[in-house]
N, C-alpha and C positions, 0 to 999 in steps of 0.2 A: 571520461573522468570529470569531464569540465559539468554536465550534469548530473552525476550522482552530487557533487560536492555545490553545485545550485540548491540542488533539490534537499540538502542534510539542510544547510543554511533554513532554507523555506521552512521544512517543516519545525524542525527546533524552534523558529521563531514563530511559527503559528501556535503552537500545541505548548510550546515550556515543556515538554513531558523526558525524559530520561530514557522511555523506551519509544522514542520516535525513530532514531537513529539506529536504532536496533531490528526495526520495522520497515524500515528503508530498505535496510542490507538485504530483506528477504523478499523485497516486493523484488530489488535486484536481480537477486535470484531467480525469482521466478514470477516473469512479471504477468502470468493468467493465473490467478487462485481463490478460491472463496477463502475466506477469513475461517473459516475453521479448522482450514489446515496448518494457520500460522503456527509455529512453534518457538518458544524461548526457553533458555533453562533453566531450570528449576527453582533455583537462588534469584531468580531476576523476572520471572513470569507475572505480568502482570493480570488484572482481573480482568475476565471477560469484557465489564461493563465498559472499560478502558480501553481498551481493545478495538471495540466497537464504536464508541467515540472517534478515537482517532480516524478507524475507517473511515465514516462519516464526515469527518474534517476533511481528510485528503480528498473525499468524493466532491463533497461542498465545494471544493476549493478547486477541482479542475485537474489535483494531481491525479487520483486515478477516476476508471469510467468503470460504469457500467455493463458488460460485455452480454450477462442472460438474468435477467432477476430471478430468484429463488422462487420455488413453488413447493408448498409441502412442506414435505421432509429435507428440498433440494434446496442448499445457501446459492446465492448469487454468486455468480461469477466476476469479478474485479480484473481492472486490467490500470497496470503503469503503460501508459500511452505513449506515452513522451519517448522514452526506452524501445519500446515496439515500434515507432512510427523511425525513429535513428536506425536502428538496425536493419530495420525493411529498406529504408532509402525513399520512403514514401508514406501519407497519410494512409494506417490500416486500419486504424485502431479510432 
C-alpha cells in the first residue's frame, strides 16, 4: 500500500493529468503490459497521444522499464519494477 500511494503522489505530481492515477491502478493490476492493452471507460478514455505520453513519462522517469521493445506489428512490453521486484522479494525486473 505504502507504494502504490508513493507512487499516485509521484505521478500526479509529475504528469498533472486526471488520468495518471487511473493508470497507476492498471499498471497495479497488471504490472507486464504493452500500452495497447490499456483500457479506460468510455466516459473518461483518454487519447492515445496521451496515453503515450504518460508512458513515456513513467519510462523517463524510472517508474516503469522496459522488459522487450516492439518490433513490427509487436508493442513493447512495460513493466512496473518497483511492484515486481516487492513481490519477488528480490531485484527481477
Amino acid at each position: 500500500m505504502d507504494l502504490y500511494e508513493n507512487l499516485k503522489a509521484r505521478v500526479i505530481e509529475l504528469t498533472h493529468s486526471q488520468h495518471a492515477a487511473p493508470l497507476l491502478d492498471q499498471m497495479f493490476e497488471h504490472p507486464f503490459f504493452q500500452g495497447v492493452h490499456l483500457m479506460f471507460p468510455a466516459d473518461q478514455k483518454p487519447s492515445r497521444q496521451l496515453v503515450a505520453g504518460l508512458l513515456r513519462t513513467f519510462r523517463e522517469t524510472g517508474i516503469l522499464k522496459v522488459v522487450q521493445e516492439g518490433s513490427g506489428r509487436r508493442a513493447r512490453i512495460l513493466a512496473l519494477a518497483e511492484l515486481i521486484n516487492l513481490c519477488e522479494g528480490k531485484e527481477v525486473v
